[in-house]
C-alpha positions in Angstrom: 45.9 -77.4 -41.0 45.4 -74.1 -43.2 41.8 -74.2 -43.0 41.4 -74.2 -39.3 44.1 -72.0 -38.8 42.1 -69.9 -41.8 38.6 -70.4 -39.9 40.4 -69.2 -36.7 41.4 -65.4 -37.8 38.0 -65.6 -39.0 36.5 -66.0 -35.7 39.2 -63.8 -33.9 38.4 -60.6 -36.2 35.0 -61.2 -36.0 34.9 -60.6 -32.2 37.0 -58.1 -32.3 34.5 -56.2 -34.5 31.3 -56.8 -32.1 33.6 -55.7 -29.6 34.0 -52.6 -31.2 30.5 -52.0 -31.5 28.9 -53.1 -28.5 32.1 -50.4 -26.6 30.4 -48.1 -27.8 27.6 -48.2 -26.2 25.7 -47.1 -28.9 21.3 -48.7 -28.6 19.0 -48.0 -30.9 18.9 -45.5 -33.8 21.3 -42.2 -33.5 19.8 -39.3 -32.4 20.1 -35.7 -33.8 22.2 -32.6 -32.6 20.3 -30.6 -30.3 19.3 -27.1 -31.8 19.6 -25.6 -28.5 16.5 -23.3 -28.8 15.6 -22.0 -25.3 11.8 -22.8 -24.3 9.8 -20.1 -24.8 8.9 -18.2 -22.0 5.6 -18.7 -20.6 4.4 -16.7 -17.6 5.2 -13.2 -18.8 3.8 -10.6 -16.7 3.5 -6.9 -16.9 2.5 -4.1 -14.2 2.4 -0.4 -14.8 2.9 2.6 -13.0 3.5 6.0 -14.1 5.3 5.6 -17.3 7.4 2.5 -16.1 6.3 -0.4 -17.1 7.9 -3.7 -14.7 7.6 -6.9 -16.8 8.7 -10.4 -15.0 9.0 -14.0 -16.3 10.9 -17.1 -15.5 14.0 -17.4 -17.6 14.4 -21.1 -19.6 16.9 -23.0 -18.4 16.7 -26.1 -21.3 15.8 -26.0 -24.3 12.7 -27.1 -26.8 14.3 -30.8 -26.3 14.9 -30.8 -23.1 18.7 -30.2 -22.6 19.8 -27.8 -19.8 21.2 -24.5 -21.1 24.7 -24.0 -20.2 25.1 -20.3 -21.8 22.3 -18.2 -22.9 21.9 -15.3 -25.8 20.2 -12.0 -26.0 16.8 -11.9 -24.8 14.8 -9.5 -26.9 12.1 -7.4 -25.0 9.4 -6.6 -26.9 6.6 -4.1 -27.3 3.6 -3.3 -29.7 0.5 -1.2 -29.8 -1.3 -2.9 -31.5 -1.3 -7.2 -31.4 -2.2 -8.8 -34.4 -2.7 -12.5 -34.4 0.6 -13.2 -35.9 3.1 -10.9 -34.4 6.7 -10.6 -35.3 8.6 -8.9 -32.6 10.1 -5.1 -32.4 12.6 -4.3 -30.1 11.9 -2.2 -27.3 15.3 -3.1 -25.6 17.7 -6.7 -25.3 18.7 -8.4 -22.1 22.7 -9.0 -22.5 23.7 -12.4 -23.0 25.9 -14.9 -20.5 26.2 -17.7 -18.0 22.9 -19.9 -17.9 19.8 -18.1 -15.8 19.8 -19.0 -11.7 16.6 -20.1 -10.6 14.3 -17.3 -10.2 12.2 -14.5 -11.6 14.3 -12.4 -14.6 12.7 -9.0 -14.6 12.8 -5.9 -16.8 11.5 -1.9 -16.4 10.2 -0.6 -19.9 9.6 3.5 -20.0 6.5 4.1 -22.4 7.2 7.2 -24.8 5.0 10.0 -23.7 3.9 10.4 -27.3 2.6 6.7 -27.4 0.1 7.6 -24.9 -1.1 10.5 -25.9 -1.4 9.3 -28.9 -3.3 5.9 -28.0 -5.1 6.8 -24.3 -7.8 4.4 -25.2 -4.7 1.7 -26.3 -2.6 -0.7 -24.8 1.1 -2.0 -25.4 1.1 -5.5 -25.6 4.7 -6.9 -24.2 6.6 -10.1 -25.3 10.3 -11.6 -24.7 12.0 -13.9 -26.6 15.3 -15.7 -25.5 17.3 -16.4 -28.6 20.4 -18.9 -28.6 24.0 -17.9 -29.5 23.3 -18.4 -33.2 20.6 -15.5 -32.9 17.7 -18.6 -33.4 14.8 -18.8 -30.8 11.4 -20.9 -30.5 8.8 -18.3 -30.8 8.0 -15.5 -28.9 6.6 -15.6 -25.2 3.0 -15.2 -23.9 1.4 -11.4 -24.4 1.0 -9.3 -21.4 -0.6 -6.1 -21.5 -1.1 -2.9 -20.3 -3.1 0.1 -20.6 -1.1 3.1 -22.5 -3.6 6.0 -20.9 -1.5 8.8 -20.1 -0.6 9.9 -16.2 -0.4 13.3 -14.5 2.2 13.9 -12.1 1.9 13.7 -8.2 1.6 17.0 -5.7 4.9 18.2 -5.1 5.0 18.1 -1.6 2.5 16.7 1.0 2.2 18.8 4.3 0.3 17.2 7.4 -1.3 18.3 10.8 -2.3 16.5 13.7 -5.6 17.4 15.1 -7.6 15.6 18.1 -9.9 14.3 15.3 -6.9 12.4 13.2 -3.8 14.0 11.2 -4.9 16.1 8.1 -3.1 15.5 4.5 -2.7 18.5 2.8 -1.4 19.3 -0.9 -1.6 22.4 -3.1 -3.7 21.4 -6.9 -1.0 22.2 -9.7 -2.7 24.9 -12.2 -2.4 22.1 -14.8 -4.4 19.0 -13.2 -7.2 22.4 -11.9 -10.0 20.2 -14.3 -9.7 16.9 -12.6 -12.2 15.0 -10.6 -10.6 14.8 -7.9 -13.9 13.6 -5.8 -15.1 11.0 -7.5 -15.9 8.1 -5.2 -13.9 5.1 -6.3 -16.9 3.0 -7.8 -18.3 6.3 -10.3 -17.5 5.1 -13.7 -16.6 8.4 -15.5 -17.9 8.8 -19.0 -14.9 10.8 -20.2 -12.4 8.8 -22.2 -9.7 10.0 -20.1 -10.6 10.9 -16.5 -8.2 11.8 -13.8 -8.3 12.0 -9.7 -6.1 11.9 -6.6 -5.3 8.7 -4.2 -3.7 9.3 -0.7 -1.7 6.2 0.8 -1.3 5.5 4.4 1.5 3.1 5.5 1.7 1.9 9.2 5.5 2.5 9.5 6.1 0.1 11.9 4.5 -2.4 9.4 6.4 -2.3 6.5 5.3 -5.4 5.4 2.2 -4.7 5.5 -0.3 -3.5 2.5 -1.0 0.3 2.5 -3.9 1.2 3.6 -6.0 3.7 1.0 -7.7 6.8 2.8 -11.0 8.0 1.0 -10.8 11.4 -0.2 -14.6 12.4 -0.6 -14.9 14.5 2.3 -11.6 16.6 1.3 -12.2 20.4 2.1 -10.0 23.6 0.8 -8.0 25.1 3.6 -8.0 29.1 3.6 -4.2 29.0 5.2 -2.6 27.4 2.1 -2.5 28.7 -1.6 -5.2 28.0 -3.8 -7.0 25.7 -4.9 -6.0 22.8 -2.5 -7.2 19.5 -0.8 -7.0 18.6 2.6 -8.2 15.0 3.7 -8.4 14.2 7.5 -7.7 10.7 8.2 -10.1 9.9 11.3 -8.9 5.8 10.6 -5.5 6.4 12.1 -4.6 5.1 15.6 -2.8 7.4 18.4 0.7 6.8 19.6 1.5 5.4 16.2 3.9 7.1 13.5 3.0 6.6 9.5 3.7 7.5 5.9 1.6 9.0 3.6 1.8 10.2 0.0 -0.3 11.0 -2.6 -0.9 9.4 -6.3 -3.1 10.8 -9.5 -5.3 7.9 -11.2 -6.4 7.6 -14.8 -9.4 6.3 -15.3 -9.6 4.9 -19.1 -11.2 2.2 -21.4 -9.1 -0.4 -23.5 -10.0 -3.0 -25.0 -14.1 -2.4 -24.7 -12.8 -3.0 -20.4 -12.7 0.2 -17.8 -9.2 0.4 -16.7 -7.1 2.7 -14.2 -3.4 3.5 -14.1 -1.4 4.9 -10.9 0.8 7.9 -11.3 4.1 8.2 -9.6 3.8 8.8 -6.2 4.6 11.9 -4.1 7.7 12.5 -1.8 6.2 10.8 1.6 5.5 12.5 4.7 5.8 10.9 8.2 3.4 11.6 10.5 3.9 10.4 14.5 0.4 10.4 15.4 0.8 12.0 19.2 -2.2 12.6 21.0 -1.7 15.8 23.3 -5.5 16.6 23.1 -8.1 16.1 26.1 -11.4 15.4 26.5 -14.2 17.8 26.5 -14.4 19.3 29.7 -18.0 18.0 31.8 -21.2 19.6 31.4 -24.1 20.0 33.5 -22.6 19.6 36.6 -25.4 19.1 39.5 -24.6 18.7 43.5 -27.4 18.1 45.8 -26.7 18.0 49.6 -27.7 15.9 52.3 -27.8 16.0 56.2 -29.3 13.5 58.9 -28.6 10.9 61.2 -25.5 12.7 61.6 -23.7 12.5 58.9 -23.7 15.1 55.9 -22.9 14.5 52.4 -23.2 15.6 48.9 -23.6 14.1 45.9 -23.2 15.4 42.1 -23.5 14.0 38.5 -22.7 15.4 35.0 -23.1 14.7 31.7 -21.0 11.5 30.4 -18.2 12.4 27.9 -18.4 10.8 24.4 -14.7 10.2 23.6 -13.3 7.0 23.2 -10.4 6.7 24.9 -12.0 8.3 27.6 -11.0 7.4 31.2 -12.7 9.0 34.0 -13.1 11.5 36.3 -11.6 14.1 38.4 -13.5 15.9 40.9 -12.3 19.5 42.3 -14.0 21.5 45.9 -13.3 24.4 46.9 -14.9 27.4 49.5 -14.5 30.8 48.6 -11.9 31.4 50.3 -9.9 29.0 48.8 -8.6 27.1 45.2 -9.8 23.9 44.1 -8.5 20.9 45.1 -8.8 17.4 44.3 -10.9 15.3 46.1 -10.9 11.8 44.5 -8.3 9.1 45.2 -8.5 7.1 42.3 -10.1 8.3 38.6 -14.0 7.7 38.7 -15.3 5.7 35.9 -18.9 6.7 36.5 -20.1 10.5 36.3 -21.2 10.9 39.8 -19.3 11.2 42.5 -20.5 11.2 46.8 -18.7 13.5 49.0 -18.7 12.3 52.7 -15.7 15.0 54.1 -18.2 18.4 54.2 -19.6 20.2 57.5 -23.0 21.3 58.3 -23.6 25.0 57.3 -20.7 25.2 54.6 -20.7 26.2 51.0 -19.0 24.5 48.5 -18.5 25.0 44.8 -17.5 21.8 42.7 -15.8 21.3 38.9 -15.4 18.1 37.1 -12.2 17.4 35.0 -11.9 14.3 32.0 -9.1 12.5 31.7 -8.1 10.0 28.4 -6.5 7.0 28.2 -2.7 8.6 27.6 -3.7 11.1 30.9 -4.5 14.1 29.1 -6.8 16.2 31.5 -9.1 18.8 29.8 -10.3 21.8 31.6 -12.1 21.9 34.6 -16.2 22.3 34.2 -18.0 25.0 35.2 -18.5 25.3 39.0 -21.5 24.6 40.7 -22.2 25.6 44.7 -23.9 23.9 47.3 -24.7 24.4 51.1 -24.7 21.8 53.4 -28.0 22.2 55.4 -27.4 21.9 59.6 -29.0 18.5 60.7 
């Protein structure tokens, strides 16, 4: 009886062991701790203006083997003038550390040292980030993006503006210490100055702000006598009546780096709004002609004039008078033609005839010279 009973615990403890084991649920060989490195960073983009420099990228949320990050470290932002092939990264500024990144774009604004650019304006600052664990330990570095470290000028203080019948006028006084630029260059010339500067005017369709802004060309700028000296005015003969928008004014650098022509955008100017009214009328008619008729009984004259070149023109208003008396319209409706019959005159009267012009928002311009004619007696 011992030896079965003996064989028995045998069997008992022995599937109380691969009990044990198989519990656990442990398959195959055991895996390593993960090292919780976040992923490095790979779409890192960078876009300057002025001396700002915005840099955006899509923060990790696992890490190099593939576990989600539940808290993240610092992420160091870095910045070089130079990029060698293997770069180890300096500080420009850290990212605090906390709860694990939402889904989304992380971004960053960088302020370039004025010395850097005047000491490099044929240079660029090469950017990377790098998110580091709570230990301080990271995966490398991100991708590089760059940007151009040619130095900017400052924008026109203030931007004035007119409305004339030909389009608003942009108007800004030349600071004594941006005198030199090019300001006319059209925006293909390729300067052969290292450094070359010139002057951008925006227009934005308020009532759009959605949409892009709209760049006005500045080649046909003139120098206005009313404002101090030396200044730019640019009339804007693309803008549309009835319609209110912003403008403002930026100074370009035009550069090389990296054997490639390059051009940075200045800060931009206070903006001006401009509500594009039209209050201006047509040129009055020229060459006003009236030829009269008689016979058959009836009597009648008939005139033409030169046709108006305006746009928005549209039509006609025809005045009569005798001498005796002041003009007074004569047409019911607005003529779309320039000529014009009149059927309501007697036999042996004089009558003296103007033409007006009218646009599409009824603005009436002055009344054309007059021009007489007798009605001859059947």
């Amino acid at each position: 009886m011992r030896p079965a009973r003996y064989f028995s615990a045998l069997l008992t403890v022995a599937a109380l062991a691969l009990g044990t084991l198989t519990g656990c649920g442990v398959q195959g060989n055991p895996q390593p701790p993960s090292l919780e490195l976040p992923k490095p960073v790979s779409d890192l983009k960078a876009a300057r203006k002025g001396d700002k420099v915005l840099l955006t990228w899509t923060a990790p949320r696992e890490t190099t083997d593939k576990v989600r990050i539940k808290e993240v470290g610092k992420t160091r932002i870095c910045r070089a003038s130079v990029a060698p092939a293997s770069m180890e990264c300096t500080p420009a500024a850290e990212a605090p550390a906390g709860q694990a990144p939402a889904p989304g774009t992380a971004t960053f604004t960088d302020t370039l040292p004025r010395e850097l650019q005047e000491q490099h304006p044929t240079g660029v600052a090469v950017y990377t980030v790098e998110a580091v664990n709570l230990r301080g330990r990271s995966a490398g570095p991100s991708n590089q993006a760059r940007v151009p470290l040619a130095p900017t000028l400052p924008p026109p203080g203030q931007v004035l503006s007119q409305v004339t019948a030909e389009g608003p006028v942009l108007s800004w006084v030349v600071p004594a210490d941006q005198q030199g630029m090019a300001l006319l260059l059209p925006e293909t010339t390729k300067d052969q100055q290292p450094v070359a500067y010139r002057y951008r005017l925006y227009r934005q369709d308020k009532g759009q702000p959605a949409a892009a802004a709209v760049i006005i060309p500045i080649e046909n700028a003139f120098a206005s006598p009313q404002l101090a000296q030396p200044n730019l005015n640019v009339r804007d003969t693309g803008a549309e009546w009835e319609k209110t928008y912003l403008y403002w004014v930026t100074t370009v650098t035009r550069s090389t780096a990296e054997g490639k022509s390059v051009e940075v955008e200045g800060e931009d100017s206070p903006p001006v709004e401009v509500s594009v009214h039209d209050v201006f009328p047509p040129a009055a008619p020229k060459e006003v002609q009236a030829v009269a008729t008689s016979g058959g009984g009836q009597s009648f004259v008939d005139l033409t004039w030169t046709l108006n070149s305006e746009a928005d023109l549209a039509g006609y208003n025809v005045y009569r008078r005798e001498a005796s008396s002041q003009p007074a319209k004569i047409n019911t409706e607005l003529l779309k033609t320039p000529a014009f019959r009149d059927a309501n005159v007697a036999a042996g009267h004089t009558y003296l005839y103007s033409v007006s012009a009218v646009d599409l928002r009824e603005n009436e311009s002055g009344r054309s010279e007059e021009t007489s004619e007798t009605v001859p007696q059947p």
